[in-house]
LOLO-139787 format. One line per 10 residues: number of its first residue (from 1); their letters; for each residue y, z, x of C-alpha. Coordinates in steps of 0.001 Angstrom, whole numbers, plus 524288, in hexadecimal, padded with zeros to 5 digits. Layout:
BEGIN
NUM> A> Y,Z,X  ...
END
This chain:
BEGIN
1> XXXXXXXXXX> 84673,7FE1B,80CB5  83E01,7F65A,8150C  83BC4,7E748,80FC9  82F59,7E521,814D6  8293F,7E862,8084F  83261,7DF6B,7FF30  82FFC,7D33E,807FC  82359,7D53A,806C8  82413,7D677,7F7D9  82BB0,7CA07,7F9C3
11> XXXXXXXXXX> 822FC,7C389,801B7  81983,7C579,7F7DB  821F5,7C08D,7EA56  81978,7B9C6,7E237  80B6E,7BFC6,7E5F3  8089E,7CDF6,7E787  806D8,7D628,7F47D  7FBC5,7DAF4,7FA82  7FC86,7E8C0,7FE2A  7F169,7EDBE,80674
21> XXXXXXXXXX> 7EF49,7FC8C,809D7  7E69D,8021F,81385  7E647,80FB1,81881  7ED82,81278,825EC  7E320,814F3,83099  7D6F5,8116E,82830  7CE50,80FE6,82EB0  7D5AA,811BC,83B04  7E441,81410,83FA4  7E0FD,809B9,84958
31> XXXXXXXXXX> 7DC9D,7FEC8,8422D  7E825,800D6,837C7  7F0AF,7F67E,83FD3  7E529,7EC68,83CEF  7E46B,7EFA4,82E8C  7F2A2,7EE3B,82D84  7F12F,7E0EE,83456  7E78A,7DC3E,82C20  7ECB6,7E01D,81F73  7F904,7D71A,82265
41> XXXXXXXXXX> 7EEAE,7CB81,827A3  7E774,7CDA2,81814  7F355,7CA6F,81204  7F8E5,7D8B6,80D83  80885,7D777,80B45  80907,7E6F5,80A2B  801C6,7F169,812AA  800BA,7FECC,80AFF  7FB9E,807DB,816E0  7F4ED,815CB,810B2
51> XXXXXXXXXX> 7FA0D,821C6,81931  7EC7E,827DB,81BDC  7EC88,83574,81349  7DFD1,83F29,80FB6  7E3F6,83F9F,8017D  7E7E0,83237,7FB3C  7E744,8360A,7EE40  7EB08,828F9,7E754  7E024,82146,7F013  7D2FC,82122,7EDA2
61> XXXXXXXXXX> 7C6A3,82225,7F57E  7C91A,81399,7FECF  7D77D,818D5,8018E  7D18E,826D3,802CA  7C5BF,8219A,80C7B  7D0AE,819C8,8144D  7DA8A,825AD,814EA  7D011,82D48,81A90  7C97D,822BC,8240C  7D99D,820E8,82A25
71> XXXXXXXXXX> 7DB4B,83111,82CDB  7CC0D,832A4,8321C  7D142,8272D,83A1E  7DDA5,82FBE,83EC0  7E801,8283D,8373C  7F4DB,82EC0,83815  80181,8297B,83246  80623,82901,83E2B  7FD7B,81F5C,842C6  7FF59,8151F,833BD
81> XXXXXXXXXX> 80DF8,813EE,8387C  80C76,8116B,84576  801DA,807AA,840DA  80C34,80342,8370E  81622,80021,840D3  80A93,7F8AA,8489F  80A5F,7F179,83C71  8194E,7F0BF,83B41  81888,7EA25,84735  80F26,7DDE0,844B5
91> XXXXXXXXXX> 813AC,7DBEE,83628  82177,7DE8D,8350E  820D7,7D990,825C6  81667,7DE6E,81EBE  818AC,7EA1C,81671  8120D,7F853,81A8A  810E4,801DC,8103F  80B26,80FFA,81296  80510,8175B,8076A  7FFD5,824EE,8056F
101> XXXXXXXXXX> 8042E,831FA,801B8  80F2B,83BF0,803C9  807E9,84580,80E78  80573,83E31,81ACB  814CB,839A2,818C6  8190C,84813,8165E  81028,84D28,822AE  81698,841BA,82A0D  824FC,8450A,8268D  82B8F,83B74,81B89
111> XXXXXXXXXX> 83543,83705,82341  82E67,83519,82FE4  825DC,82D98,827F8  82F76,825C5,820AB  835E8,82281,82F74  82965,8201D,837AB  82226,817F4,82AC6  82E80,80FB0,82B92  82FDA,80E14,83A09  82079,80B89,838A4
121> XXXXXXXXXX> 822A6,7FE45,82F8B  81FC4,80411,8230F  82647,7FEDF,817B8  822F4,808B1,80C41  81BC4,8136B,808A9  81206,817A4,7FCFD  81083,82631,7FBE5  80810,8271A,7F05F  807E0,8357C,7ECAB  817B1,83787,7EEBE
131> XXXXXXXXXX> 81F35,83829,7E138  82D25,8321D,7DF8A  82F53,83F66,7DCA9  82B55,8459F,7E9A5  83169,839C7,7F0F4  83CFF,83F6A,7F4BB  83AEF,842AE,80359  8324D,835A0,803D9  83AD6,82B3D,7FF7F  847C5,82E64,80673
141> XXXXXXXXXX> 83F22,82E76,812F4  83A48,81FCA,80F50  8479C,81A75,80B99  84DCE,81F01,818D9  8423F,81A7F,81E8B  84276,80DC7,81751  834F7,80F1C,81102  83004,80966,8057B  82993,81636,7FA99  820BC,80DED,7F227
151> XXXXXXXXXX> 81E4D,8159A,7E648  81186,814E7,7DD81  81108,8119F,7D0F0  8046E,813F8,7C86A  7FE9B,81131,7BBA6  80428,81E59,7B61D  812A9,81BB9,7BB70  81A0B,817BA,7ACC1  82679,81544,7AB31  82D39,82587,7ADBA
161> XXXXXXXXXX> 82778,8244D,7B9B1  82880,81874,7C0BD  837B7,81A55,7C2B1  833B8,826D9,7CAC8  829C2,81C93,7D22F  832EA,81076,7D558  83E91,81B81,7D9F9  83FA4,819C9,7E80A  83345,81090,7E787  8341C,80443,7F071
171> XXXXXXXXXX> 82CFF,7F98A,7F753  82475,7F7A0,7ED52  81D31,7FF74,7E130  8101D,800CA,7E161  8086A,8022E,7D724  7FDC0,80B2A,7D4A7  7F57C,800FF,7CB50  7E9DF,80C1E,7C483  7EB18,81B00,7C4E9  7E4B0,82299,7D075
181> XXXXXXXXXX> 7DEB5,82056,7DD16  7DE19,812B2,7E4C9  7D31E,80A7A,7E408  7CBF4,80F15,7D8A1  7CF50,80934,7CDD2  7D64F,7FAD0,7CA53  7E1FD,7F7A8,7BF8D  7E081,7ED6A,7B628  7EA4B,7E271,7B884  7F106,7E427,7AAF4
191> XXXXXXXXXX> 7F490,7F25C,7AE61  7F8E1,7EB16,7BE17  80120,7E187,7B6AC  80667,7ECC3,7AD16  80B41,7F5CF,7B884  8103F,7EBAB,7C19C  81A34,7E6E4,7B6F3  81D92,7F246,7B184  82095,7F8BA,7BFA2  827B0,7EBED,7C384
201> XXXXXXXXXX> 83130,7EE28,7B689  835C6,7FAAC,7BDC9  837E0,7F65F,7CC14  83A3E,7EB5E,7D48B  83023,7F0C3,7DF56  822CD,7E876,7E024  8182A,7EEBA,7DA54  80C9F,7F06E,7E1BB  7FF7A,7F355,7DBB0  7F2DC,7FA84,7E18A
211> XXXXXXXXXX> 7EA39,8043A,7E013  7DC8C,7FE80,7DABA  7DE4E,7EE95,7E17A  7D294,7ED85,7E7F8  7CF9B,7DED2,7E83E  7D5B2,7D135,7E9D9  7D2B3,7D1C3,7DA03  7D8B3,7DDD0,7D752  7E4D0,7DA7C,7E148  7E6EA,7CDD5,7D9F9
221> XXXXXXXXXX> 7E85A,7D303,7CED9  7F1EF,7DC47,7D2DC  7F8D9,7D13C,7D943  7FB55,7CA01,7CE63  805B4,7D507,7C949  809C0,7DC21,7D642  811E2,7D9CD,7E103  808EA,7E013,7E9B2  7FB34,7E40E,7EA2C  7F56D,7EFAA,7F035
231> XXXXXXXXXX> 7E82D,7F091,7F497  7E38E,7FD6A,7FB7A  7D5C5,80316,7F89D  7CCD5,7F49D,7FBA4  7D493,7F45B,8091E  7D1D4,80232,80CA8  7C353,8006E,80779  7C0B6,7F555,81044  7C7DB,7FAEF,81E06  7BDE5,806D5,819B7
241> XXXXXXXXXX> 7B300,7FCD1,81924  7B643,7F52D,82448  7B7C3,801C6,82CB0  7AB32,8082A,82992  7A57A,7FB4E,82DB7  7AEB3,7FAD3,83B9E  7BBF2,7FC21,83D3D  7BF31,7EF4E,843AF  7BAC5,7E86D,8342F  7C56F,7EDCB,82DAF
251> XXXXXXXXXX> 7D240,7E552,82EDF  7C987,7D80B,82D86  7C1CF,7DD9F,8219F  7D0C4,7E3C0,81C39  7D82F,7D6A4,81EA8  7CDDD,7D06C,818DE  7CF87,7D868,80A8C  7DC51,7D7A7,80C75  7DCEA,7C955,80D17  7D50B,7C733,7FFDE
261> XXXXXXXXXX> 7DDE9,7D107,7F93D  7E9A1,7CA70,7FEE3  7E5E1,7BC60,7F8FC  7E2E4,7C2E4,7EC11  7F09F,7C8ED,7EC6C  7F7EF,7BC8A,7F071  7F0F6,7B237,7E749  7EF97,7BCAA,7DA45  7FD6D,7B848,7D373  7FB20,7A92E,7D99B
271> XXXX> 7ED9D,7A8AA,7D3BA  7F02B,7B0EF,7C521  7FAAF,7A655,7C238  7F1C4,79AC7,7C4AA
END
């Protein structure tokens, strides 16, 4: 498998990571280069790019506005790798993740997109409605490829399950901190704590939390049990923001977020044991 991920983990021993997503091509195809840019200037370790898609049923409405601003916009996959290779090119070490769902991949071809997402730069993949049990086709195509599948993990995943999860899982685990859409709703950091140690009793893979971290508050306190943090919804809300305002304010108003998030995440375990 690729390493880019684990020395990034490694970098990051002793604090958690900073995971930032943002839809490909939202609000443009062309100023994706810039937001990738900027994300790395804020301080994210790990950059979680959405595949645009007209039915992400696990995201909620910000995700679902920002899906639909990057295909009005004429956002093909096509046009995220090459972007991703762009990005390959200028920041040879910081980990690219893409996440979305099975269809675009299947309408693409799984192997040519195992091959071309690797040539691209990309390091792993999040499909969030594919199954370990309908992973067959999927994660031969990613091994020879040398691909990272990151599997989810969710409130509801007990202890039957999860072996069925962490089977052919890699990179990392991410997981999945309250039941149902992103950005709606917030866990408690009891129930946080709970997961991440009972998830880290079954696998050696860092656990990555998300789904409802909103805030340098919130993303501190996930920090303070993860090894990474992922932040999604409050990125997308503000590039939607910024663009409705003009284009050219998005990547200083995103690094800006970013960078407040970032020092929450790097100073949450420093500060909760002084």
């Amino acid at each position: 498998m690729t390493d880019r991920l684990a020395r990034s983990f490694e970098r990051t021993r002793g604090r958690a990571a900073l995971v930032a997503f943002v839809c490909g091509g939202d609000p443009t195809p062309e100023l994706l280069p810039a937001i990738l840019d900027v994300l790395v200037r804020g301080g994210a370790d790990i950059i979680e790019l959405g595949m645009p898609f007209t039915d992400p049923m696990a995201d909620g409405p910000s995700i679902q506005a920002g899906n639909l601003r990057a295909l009005a916009a004429g956002t093909t996959l096509g046009a995220l790798l090459a972007a991703v290779a762009g990005f390959r090119a200028r920041e040879p070490e910081i980990p690219l993740v893409l996440m979305g769902y099975v269809n675009p991949v299947l309408a693409y071809g799984v192997d040519r997109f195992a091959r071309d997402s690797a040539a691209a730069g990309v390091d792993g993949v999040i499909l969030v409605d594919l199954p370990p049990e309908e992973a067959g086709e999927v994660l031969p195509a990613f091994r020879a490829a040398r691909l990272h599948l990151i599997r989810l993990a969710t409130p509801t995943t007990d202890a039957t399950r999860l072996p069925a999860v962490l089977d052919g899982a890699s990179g990392f685990l991410y997981h999945v901190a309250v039941a149902g859409i992103t950005g709606q709703k917030s866990a408690a950091e009891a129930e946080i704590a709970d997961a991440v140690r009972r998830l880290k009793a079954a696998t050696d893979l860092p656990v990555a939390v998300g789904f409802g971290v909103r805030n340098p508050e919130q993303a501190a306190m996930v920090a303070r049990h993860a090894d990474a943090v992922v932040v999604g919804s409050a990125l997308v809300d503000r590039i939607g923001e910024a663009a409705a305002r003009r284009l050219n304010d998005v990547p200083g108003e995103l690094e800006a977020l970013v960078r407040t998030l970032a020092e929450a995440v790097r100073t949450a375990r420093a500060q909760a044991a002084a």
